[in-house]
C-alpha angles and dihedrals in degrees: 000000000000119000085252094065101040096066113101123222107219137172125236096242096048092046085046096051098045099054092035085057102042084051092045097050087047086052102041089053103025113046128005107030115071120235115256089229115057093001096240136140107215095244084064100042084050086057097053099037094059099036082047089056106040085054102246089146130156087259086063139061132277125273133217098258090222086069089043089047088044096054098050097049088047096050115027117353113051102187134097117325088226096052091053090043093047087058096048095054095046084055087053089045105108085200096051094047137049093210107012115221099198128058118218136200119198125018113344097185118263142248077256093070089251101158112233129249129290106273088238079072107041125074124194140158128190116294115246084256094052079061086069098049084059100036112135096359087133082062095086080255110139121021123288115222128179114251126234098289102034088246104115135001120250123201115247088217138000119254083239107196082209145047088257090160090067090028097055100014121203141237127202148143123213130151115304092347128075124176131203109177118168124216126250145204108275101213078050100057094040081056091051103047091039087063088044088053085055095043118025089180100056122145122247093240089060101052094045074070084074107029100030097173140312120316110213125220079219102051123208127127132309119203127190118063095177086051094054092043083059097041085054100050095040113025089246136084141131105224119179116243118192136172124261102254134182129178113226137191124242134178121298102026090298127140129200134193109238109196110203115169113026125203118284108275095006106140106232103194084062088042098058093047088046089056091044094048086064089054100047091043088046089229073153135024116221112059123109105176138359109208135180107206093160104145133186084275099066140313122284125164112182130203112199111195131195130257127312086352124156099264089188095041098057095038083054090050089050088044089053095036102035144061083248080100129032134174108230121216122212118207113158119196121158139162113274123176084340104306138082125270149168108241133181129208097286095046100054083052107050094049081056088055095043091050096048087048084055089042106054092042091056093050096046085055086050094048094035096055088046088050095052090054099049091048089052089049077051107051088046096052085053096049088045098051086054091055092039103140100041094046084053084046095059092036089064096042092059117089095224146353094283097048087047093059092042092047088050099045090045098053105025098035089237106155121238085264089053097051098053088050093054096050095045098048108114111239102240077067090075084069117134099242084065110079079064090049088057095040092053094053091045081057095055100030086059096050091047086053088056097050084046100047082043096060090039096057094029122065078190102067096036086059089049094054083049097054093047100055089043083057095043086053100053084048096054087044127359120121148178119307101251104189106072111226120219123188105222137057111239114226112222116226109188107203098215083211080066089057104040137058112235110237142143117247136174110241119207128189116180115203080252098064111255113142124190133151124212140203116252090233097058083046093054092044092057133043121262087240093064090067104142109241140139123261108272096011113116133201106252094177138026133172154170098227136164124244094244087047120110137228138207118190116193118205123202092251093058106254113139116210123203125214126175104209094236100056087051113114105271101223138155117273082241089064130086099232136231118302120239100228094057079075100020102060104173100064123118125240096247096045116114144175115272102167141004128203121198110192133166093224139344119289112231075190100042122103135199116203117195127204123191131214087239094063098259115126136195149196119208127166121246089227079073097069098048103143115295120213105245089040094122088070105024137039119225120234114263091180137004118234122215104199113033084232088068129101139162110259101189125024114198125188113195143158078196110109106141122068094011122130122187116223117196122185123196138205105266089044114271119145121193125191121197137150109273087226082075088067106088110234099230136163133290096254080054120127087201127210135302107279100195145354102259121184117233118283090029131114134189109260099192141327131214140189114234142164118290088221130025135047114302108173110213125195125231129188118186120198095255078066090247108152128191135153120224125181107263098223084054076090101076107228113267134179127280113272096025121139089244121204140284118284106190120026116270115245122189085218130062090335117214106252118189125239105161141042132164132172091212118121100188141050127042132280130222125229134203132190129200089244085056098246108144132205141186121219128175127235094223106047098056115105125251107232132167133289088261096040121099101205127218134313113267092184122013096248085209104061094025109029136238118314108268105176137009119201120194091203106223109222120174113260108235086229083062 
């Protein structure tokens, strides 16, 4: 076949495929998932299996770990020296593994992350309990495969005397697959698989007597009954894993938290500066000191707090923000039958089972076949004592070795076993005290033959050898549960009052969105007029609010913006303040801050009512802007608007709904009056219902709420600069959506059209003009007229121009 015709045309996909699956499945069975079996990955079984031949066993000393790395890489795993070291020193790790099954010398690594030493510096050797993983593996007992270079065999599993899957876990990632099981107390699994040998049937529920959850290296405390038992029936659960905690006294009426036990796999040395960096950047108040005084003698991480400090409440807050405590995720895959699978409880157990049953049968054969021969050696050795002369006669009568065997199995019947056993007996053999020797091992040969025979035709007594040396074995080493399992899992309620200082502060919020809170201290200290702020930039809200107080900032275009007090900037009064878009990213650049609403908690009773420049109104219940959970970085809508050229104009929170009327005023004069119960409570994504009639080219200026009966003044300002107050309920109360009545008196010339109105009846307003004359009215003073009437000049609009902008200063109440 010439060069031309043996090229393959292949897609990329195919070619692709093929080798991505040929990699994934190597990967998937040879490398990162342990085997069901003896729980093993092969990098580890490698490990044990040449460290285990060459004799570095725990009855032996120690060896430098470079020759045991060597070894393994030379023989049987030909990849990198540090993946198969790093291995090594993770199954010598006491806080990896539940029973380690490698001893090391020299730095092992810590619970801190500290890496451990180089292998040129470590020694190890196999751990007594690594003996049994390997126990009886020259027995023909597991199957024998070349390694990569055809050079030894190296066994596919370990004949494990013991569920080390359950007893040690496993964790791994490969492609497609990843595996997370937790280890687990070993006299609990024998139990539990001893029950499972007796009834192969058993419930899971039965068995979890037994086994009633993982058991950590690292102790602490497991939560969620219900969560293992489903773990253990599916291969996946979410159990809750915490600290072991205890709150101490110390002098002077201090407390502090003392952690004793951490998760599993939890890195200490990150947990306690994470603790401590909730400390430094005060998340929380309370605590003095974070220390790690673990010692060679245990662990132990203490938390000293200050005085009078909740001790529960900060330990609940550690619990919620720390690794103190994790959720652990079971998610058990192992290799079955070669290929991965997700497995529960009874099933791990049962493939143990299956492959011990595999295991001592194959031993017995081993031992049976090696028993047999020795009888017949035996026999023969007997036959061959009670014809002793004449056996020597015909020995010395043969020319060599061979003749004689053929001489001895032609006249006496000896087999060619026999035979060779007969020339190359040693002659101090022939004593006299021998004959007794041989009778004694037939005996025992022959007894050994029946017990073998026994667990070869009867399932019975095999299970009954395996029973006993998994007993053998929880005696030898089995020891205390040391994670405490709790049933259910405890809810954490975090008291703000436990994170925050409680302190008064002065809360400022400009119309252009710069928020800052202040100490009182820092506001007492200045003048009110040294208040930072931009030029031309106005407070539109100042208060005297606590620390564990809450805000809510409306903007025109209907986002609503949630601050606790306590997350707001901490600046001096003489600053400008933080604005609201360097947390809040998705604001337009016209947006700006219309309202803001400080409360205690939210008002199951408390209404906002919302009212657009485009004439459409709401109602929305408070309850629907409790804190959402991405509100450090987005607003939440308040109110939907339908044109992109529409905004609210006036923002109202109020627990109010009988005998309220809403009063809403537009730009060409036209006041409506109607019962606030007409306006439809919806939700906050509303866009709400039509609030008045307007003509075309008009807008709403601004709405208020005002009594249905009495006498509320409302001011109103007109862009000739004309004021004038008039008593809200003047208006007779008409429906929602009504084109409503005129407010000022029409003129054909010039008319009055209205750009301000406020329901204050105090304090002083600020005019400005376009010219830039500014001028101060106040509220009070201004005289209440008729509905027609339209009022008196507040600014000569011919000399000064026509009124551009009103402020209503804010200024803190001294009640507040």
């Amino acid at each position: 076949m010439d060069a031309k015709h043996s090229i393959q045309e292949l897609t990329l996909e195919e070619v692709m495929g093929d080798r991505f699956g040929r990699y994934s499945k190597y990967i998937i069975q040879e490398r990162a998932l342990p085997d069901i079996r003896d729980g093993l990955k092969p990098v580890q079984r490698r490990i044990l299996y040449a460290m285990n031949k060459d004799g570095n066993t725990y009855d032996k000393g120690f060896r430098k770990s470079a020759k045991s790395v060597g070894n393994i890489m030379g023989n049987y795993h030909p990849h990198g020296d540090s993946s198969i070291y790093e291995a090594m020193v993770r199954m010598s790790q006491d806080w990896k593994l539940r029973q380690v099954l490698i001893e090391m010398h020299g730095n092992n690594g810590s619970m801190d992350g500290d890496p451990p030493a180089a292998m040129r510096y470590t020694e190890a050797r196999l751990s007594q309990l690594s003996g049994e993983m390997l126990k009886d593996i020259e027995k023909d007992t597991v199957d024998l495969v070349w390694n990569f270079d055809d050079t030894e065999k190296e066994p596919t599993v370990l004949p494990a005397a013991y569920p080390n899957l359950l007893v040690n876990g496993s964790t791994g990632i490969s492609a497609g697959y990843a595996t997370e099981i937790p280890t687990h107390n070993l006299s609990e699994v024998i139990d539990g698989a001893i029950y499972l040998i007796d009834h192969p049937t058993a419930s899971l529920e039965k068995i979890m007597e037994y086994i009633p959850g993982p058991d950590f290296p690292t102790g602490g405390i497991l939560q969620g009954k219900a969560e293992i038992k489903k773990a253990y029936e599916t291969g996946k659960g979410k159990v809750i894993l915490r600290s072991k905690t205890s709150i101490e006294p110390l002098k002077g009426g201090k407390q502090q938290i003392v952690i004793h036990e951490i998760p599993y796999e939890v890195n200490k040395a990150v947990l306690v500066k994470k603790m401590d960096e909730i400390r430094l950047n005060k998340k929380i108040d309370g605590i003095a000191e974070v220390r790690d005084e673990s010692d060679r003698t245990g662990l132990q991480v203490v938390v000293e707090l200050k005085k009078d400090a909740n001790a529960e409440g900060i330990l609940n807050y550690l619990f919620k923000n720390t690794d103190l405590q994790i959720n652990y995720n079971f998610n058990m895959v192992a290799i079955d039958n070669m290929t991965p699978q997700q497995v529960g409880l009874k099933h791990i157990l049962e493939s143990y089972v299956a492959h011990r049953k595999v295991v001592i049968t194959k031993r017995s054969q081993y031992e049976l076949a090696k028993a047999q021969k020795r009888q017949h050696i035996v026999e023969g050795l007997k036959k061959a004592l009670s014809i002793l002369d004449e056996v020597i006669a015909t020995i010395r009568g043969s020319k060599d070795k061979k003749d004689a065997k053929a001489n001895l199995v032609e006249r006496y019947d000896f087999s060619e076993e026999q035979a060779e056993a007969i020339v190359t007996l040693q002659l101090y053999r022939l004593t006299n005290t021998d004959i007794t020797q041989l009778e004694k091992e037939a005996a025992e040969l022959a007894a050994e033959i029946k017990e073998l025979h026994l667990i070869l035709d009867s399932e019975k007594e095999l299970h009954k050898v395996m029973k006993q040396e998994l007993r053998q074995i929880k005696k030898n080493y089995g020891n205390d549960r040391m994670t405490k399992i709790e049933d259910e899992i405890s809810e954490i309620k975090i008291e703000t009052e436990v994170l925050i200082a409680q302190e008064d502060m002065i809360v400022t919020l400009t119309k252009e969105g710069y928020l800052k809170r202040s100490s009182v201290r820092s506001y007492n200290a200045s003048r009110p007029d040294e208040h930072g702020m931009k030029d031309g930039d106005s407070i539109i809200f100042i208060d005297k609010l606590n620390t564990l107080d809450h805000l809510l900032i409306l903007t025109n275009h209907g986002n609503m913006i949630y601050r606790p007090v306590h997350e707001i900037t901490e600046l001096k009064w003489k600053d400008v303040g933080e604005h609201i878009s360097q947390t809040i990213t998705n604001l337009s650049m016209s947006e700006e801050i219309i309202a803001a609403f400080p409360y205690k908690e939210i008002d199951a009773n408390k209404i906002f009512l919302f009212i657009s420049k485009e004439g459409m109104i709401k109602q929305t219940r408070m309850t629907e802007f409790s804190p959402w959970r991405t509100y450090r970085s987005r607003p939440t809508s308040a109110m939907k608007m339908k044109n992109a050229t529409d905004q609210i104009v006036s923002a109202y929170l109020t627990s109010e709904v009988r005998n309220v009327d809403v009063f809403i005023a537009s730009h060409r004069a036209f006041g409506l009056r109607y019962p606030l119960e007409e306006v439809p409570v919806v939700g906050a994504k509303a866009a709400g219902v039509k609030a008045i009639n307007l003509k075309d080219g008009d807008f709403v200026v601004a709405g208020a709420l005002v009594p249905s009966e009495g006498d509320s003044p409302i001011l109103l300002l007109s862009q000739r600069g004309a004021a004038k107050r008039m008593l809200a309920q003047e208006l007779p109360q008409l429906g929602r959506a009504k084109r409503g009545l005129m407010i000022f008196r029409e003129l054909k010339k010039n008319p009055h059209r209205l750009v301000y109105l406020t329901t204050e009846t105090e304090g002083k307003l600020l005019l400005t003009t376009e010219k830039g004359i500014t001028k101060e009215i106040e509220i009070a003073k201004v005289a209440i007229s008729d509905r027609i009437s339209n009022g008196t000049f507040a600014i000569d609009e011919k000399t000064e121009g026509e009124l551009s902008s009103v402020l209503n200063p804010q200024e803190l109440t001294e009640e507040s």
